[in-house]
C-alpha positions as CSV (number, residue, x, y, z in Angstrom):
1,X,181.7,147.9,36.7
2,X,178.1,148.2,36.2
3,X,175.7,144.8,36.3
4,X,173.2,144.2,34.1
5,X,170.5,142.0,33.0
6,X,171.4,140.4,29.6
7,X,167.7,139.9,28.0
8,X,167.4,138.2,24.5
9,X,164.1,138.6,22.8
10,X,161.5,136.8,20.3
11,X,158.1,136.8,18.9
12,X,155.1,134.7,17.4
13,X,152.4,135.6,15.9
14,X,153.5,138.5,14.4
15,X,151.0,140.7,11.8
16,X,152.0,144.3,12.5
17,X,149.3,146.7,13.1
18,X,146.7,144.2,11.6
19,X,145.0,143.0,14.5
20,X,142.5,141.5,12.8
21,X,144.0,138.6,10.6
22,X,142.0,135.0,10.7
23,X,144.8,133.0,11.0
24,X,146.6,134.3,13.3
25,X,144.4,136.2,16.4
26,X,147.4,135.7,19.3
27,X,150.8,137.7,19.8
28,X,153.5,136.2,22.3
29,X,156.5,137.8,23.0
30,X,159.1,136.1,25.3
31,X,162.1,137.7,27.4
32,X,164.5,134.9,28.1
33,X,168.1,135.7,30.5
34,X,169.8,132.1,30.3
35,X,173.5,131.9,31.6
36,X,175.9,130.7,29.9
37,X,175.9,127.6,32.1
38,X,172.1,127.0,32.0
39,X,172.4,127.4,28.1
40,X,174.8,124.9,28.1
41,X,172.3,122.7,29.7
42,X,169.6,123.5,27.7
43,X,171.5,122.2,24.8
44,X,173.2,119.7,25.9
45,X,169.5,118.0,27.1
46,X,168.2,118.4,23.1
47,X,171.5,117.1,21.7
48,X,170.5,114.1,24.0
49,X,167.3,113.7,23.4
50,X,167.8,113.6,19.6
51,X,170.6,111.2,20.2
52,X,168.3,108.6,22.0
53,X,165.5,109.1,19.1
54,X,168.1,108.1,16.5
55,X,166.8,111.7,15.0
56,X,169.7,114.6,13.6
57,X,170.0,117.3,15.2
58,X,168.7,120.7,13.7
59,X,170.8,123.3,12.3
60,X,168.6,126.3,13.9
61,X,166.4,125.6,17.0
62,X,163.0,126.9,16.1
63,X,160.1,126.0,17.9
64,X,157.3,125.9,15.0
65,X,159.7,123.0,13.7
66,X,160.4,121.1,17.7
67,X,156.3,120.9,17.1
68,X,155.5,118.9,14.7
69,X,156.8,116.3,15.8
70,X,156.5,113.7,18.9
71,X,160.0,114.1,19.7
72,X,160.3,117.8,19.8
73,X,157.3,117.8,22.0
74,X,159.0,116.1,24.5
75,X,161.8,118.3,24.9
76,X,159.7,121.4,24.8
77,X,157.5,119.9,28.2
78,X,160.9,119.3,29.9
79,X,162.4,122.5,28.7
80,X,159.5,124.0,29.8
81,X,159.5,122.6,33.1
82,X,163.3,123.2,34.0
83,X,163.4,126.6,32.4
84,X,160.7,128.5,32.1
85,X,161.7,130.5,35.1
86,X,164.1,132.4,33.0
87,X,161.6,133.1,30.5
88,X,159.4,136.3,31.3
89,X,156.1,135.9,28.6
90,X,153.5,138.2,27.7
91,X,150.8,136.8,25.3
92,X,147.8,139.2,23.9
93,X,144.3,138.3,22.1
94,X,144.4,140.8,19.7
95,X,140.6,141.6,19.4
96,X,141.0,142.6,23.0
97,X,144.0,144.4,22.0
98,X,142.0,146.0,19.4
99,X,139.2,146.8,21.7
100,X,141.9,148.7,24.3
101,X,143.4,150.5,21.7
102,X,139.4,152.3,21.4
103,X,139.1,152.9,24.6
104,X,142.7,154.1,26.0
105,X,143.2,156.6,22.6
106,X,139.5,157.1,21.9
107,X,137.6,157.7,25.1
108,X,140.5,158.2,27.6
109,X,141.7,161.6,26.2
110,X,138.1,163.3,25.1
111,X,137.1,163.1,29.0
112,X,137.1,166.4,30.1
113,X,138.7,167.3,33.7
114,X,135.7,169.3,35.3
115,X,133.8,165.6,34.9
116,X,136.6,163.5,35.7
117,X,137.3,165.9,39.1
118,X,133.3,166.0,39.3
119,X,132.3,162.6,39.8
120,X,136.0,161.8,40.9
121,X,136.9,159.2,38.3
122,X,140.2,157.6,38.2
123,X,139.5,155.9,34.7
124,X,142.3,152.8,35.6
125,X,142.0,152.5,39.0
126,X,138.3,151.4,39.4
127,X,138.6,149.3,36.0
128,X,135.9,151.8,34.4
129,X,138.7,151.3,31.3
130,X,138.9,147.5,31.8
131,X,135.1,147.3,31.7
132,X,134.6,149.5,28.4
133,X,137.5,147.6,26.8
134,X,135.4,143.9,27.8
135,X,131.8,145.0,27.2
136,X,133.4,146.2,23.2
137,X,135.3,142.6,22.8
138,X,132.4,141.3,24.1
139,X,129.7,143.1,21.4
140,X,132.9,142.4,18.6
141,X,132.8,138.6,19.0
142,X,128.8,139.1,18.6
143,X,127.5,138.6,15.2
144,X,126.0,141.7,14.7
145,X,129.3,143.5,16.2
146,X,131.6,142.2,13.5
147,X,130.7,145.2,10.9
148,X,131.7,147.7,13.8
149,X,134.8,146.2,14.9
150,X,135.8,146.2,11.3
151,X,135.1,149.7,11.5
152,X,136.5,150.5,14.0
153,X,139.5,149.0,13.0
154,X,140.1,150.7,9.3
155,X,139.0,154.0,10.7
156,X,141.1,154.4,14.0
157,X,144.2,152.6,11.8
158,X,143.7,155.1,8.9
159,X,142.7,152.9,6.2
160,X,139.3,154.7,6.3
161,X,138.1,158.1,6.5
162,X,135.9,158.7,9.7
163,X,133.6,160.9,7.0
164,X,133.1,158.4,5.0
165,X,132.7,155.8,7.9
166,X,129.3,154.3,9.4
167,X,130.4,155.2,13.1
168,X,130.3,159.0,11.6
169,X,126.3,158.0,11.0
170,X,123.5,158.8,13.6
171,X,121.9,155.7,12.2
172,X,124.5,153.4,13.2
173,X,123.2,154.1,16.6
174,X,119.9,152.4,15.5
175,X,121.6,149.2,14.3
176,X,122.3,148.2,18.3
177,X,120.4,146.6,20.6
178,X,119.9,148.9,23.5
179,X,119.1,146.2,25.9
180,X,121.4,144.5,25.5
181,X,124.4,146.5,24.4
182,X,123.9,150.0,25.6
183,X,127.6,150.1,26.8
184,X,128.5,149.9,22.8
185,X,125.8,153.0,22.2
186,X,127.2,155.2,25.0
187,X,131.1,154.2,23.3
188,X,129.7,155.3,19.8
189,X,128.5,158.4,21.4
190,X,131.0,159.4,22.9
191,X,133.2,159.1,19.8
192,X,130.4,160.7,17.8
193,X,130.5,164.1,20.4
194,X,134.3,164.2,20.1
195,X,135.4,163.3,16.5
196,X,136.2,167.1,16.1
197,X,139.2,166.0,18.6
198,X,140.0,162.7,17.6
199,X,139.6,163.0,13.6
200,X,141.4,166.2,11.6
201,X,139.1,168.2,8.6
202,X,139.7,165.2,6.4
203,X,138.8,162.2,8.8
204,X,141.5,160.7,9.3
205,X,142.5,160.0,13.0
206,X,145.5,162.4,14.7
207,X,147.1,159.9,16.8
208,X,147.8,157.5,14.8
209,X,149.8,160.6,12.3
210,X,152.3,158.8,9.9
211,X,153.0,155.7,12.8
212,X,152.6,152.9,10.3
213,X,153.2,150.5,13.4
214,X,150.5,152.8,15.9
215,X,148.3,149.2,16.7
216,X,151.8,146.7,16.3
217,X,151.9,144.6,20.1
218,X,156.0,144.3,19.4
219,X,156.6,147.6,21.6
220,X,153.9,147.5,23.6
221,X,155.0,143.9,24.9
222,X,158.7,145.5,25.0
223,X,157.8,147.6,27.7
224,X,155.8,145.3,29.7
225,X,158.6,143.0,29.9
226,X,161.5,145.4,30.4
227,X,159.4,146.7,33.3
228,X,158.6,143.2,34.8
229,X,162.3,142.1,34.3
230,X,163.4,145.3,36.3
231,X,162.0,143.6,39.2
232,X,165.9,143.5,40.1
233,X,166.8,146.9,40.3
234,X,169.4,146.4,37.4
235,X,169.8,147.8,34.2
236,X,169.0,145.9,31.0
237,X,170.8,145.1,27.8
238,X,168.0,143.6,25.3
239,X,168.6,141.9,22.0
240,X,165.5,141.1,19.5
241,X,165.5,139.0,17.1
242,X,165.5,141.1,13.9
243,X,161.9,142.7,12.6
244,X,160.6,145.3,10.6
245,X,158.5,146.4,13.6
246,X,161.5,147.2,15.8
247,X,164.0,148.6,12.9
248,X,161.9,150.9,11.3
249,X,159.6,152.2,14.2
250,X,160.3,155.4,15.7
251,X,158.9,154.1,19.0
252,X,162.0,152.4,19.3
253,X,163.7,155.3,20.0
254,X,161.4,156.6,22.2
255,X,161.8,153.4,24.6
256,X,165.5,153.8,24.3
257,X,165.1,157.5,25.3
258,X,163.4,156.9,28.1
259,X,164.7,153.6,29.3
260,X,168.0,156.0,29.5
261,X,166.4,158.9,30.9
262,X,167.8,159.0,33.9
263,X,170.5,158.1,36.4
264,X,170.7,154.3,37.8
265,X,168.5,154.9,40.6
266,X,164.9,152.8,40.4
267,X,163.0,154.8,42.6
268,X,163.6,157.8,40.2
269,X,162.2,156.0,36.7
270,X,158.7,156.2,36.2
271,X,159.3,154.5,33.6
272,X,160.8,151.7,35.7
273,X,162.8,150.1,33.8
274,X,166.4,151.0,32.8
275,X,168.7,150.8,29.8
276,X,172.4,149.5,29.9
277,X,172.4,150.5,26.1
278,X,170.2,150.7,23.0
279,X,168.2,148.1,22.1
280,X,170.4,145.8,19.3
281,X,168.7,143.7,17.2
282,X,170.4,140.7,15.9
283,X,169.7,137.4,13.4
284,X,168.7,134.1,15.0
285,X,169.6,132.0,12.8
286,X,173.3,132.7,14.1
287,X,172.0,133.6,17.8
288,X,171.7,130.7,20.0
289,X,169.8,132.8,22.8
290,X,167.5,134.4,20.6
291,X,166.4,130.2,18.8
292,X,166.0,129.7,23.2
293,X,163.5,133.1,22.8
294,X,161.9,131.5,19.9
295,X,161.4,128.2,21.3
296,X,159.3,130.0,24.1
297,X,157.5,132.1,22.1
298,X,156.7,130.0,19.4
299,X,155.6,127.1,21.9
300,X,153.0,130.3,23.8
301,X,151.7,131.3,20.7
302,X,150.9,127.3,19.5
303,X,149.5,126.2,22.9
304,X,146.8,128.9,22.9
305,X,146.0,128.2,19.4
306,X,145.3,124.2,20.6
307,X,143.6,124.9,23.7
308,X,141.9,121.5,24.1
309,X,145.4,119.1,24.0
310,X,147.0,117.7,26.9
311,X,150.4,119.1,25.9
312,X,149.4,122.7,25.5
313,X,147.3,122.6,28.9
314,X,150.6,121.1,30.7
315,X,152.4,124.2,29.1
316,X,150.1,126.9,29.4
317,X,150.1,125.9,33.1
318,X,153.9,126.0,33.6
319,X,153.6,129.0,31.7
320,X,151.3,130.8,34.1
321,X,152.9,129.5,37.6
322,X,156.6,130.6,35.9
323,X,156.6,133.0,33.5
324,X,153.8,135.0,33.1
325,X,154.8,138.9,35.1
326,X,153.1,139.5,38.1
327,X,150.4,141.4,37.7
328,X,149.6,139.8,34.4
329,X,147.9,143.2,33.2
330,X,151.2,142.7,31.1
331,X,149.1,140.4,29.0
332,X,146.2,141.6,27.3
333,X,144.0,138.4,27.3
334,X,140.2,138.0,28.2
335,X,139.7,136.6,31.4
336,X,135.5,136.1,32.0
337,X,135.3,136.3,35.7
338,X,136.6,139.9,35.6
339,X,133.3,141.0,35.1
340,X,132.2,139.7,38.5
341,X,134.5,142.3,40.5
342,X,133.0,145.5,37.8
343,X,130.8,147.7,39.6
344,X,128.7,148.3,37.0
345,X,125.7,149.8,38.6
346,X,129.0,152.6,39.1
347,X,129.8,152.2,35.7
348,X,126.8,153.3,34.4
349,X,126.1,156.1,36.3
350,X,129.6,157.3,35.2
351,X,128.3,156.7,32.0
352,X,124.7,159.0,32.4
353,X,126.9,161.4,34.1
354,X,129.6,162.1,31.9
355,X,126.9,161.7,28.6
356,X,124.5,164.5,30.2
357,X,128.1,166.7,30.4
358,X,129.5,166.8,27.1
359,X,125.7,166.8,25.2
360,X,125.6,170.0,27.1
């Protein structure tokens, strides 16, 4: 008999592709594998603490309701703090996601090889990506960047023709400080040289095709934590909580092809993670491990939208030491002291280099 990793799985902060909605700018996505006896546990310490507030117990666990009140607080810090090691988290800032979908779909694949071979540029391994996709959240959260990352946006999601776009204008090049932001200019650029590959006769942009869910962080966070939860070497048999991102995405069935790709032996998947069977969604509101999920999830998502309480610091700290993967490149959040280990002397002279190629 074959062992396996039973995973159940939930989000927050869910807004498909739209990775620019006000209200809300965070997506959290939590892995929990509780067994039976430490589920048993976890409920049996809410029933308790509901009993000792003189409060009735909720039909459905959800944490968005467990918040609002004193109470429910509570239970989430000690749940929290017994638990969280059988949660596995990723959480994502989706301007930065934004911002990384740019630069890994539209400067990634226009590099040629001769200058990647030339100047022998590994674009991940020395962060050259990581410091494109920081120096574009960066200009976005400027005031004068706002009108680009909106541009940006609509054109690489397909609700704007790059022809009829600004970033298809020489003068937009004009409207950028140089001194300040001539990372930004040299991005435009580059996407200016190379629309021919990244935009068909009609503007609109080829990778994204017919993929209504191309900029959705569901799948994306899917993988991160099916790899970090393959830490164990054993195969994994995921439930999510049901969503229109995950039943009607064809990505889905790319991640169940390739979780299954190949025989039970780790060091063969460079994928690295592994499939028991097909991802099965399921309902929560009759799924007591998926309400656990949601209680993570939902708790993630509010904590880093209330930054400044004690409660959310207490959590977001548990969080970190417990649940977050190691590395937490799983999670796509801005982190300002990366920029002090960026060569960027190297960076730009990457930059001349490669700009002085392709104008050729």
């Amino acid at each position: 008999m074959v062992d396996f990793i039973e995973l159940y799985c939930d989000e927050a902060g869910f807004t498909g592709s739209n990775l620019l909605d006000a209200d809300q700018t965070f997506f959290v996505y939590a892995c929990v594998n509780i067994p039976e006896n430490i589920k048993k546990e976890f409920i049996r310490l809410i029933n308790l603490k509901y009993k000792e507030a003189s409060k009735k117990l909720p039909n459905e666990l959800k944490g968005s309701k467990l918040l609002k009140t004193k109470i429910g607080k509570e239970i989430i810090l000690e749940i929290f703090k017994k638990y969280s090691s059988y949660a596995k988290i990723v959480y994502h800032d989706k301007k930065l996601a934004l911002a990384a979908f740019i630069i890994d779909y539209g400067i990634e694949p226009i590099l040629p090889d001769e200058i990647i071979q030339s100047v022998d540029l590994n674009f991940y391994e020395n962060n050259f990506n990581k410091f494109l996709v920081y120096s574009l959240y960066n200009y976005f959260n400027a005031e004068q960047g706002k009108q680009l990352m909106k541009e940006l946006y609509e054109v690489f999601n397909n609700k704007k023709l790059y022809n009829d776009s600004i970033l298809s204008s020489p003068s937009i090049l004009n409207t950028i400080d140089k001194k300040r932001y001539d990372t930004i200019i040299w991005i435009i650029k580059m996407l200016q040289l190379n629309s021919h590959i990244l935009f068909n006769k009609e503007g609109n942009f080829i990778f994204k095709e017919d993929n209504k869910w191309f900029m959705d962080l569901t799948i994306e966070s899917l993988y991160g934590l099916s790899i970090a939860w393959s830490v164990f070497n054993k195969p994994l048999k995921i439930t999510c909580d049901k969503s229109n991102a995950l039943e009607k995405n064809k990505e889905v069935d790319i991640y169940n092809k390739l979780g299954k790709k190949l025989d039970l032996d780790p060091t063969l998947n460079k994928i690295k993670y592994i499939l028991y069977d097909s991802l099965k969604i399921d309902d929560s509101v009759t799924n007591t491990n998926l309400q656990i999920a949601d209680i993570f999830a939902s708790t993630v998502f509010y904590c880093l939208n209330n930054n400044q309480s004690n409660f959310c610091n207490k959590i977001m700290k548990i969080t970190i030491e417990n649940a977050i993967p190691k590395p937490n490149d799983f999670c796509i959040i801005y982190r300002p002291n990366q920029f002090y280990y960026f060569n960027i002397a190297e960076y730009l002279f990457l930059m001349n280099t490669i700009e002085e190629f392709m104008e050729l």
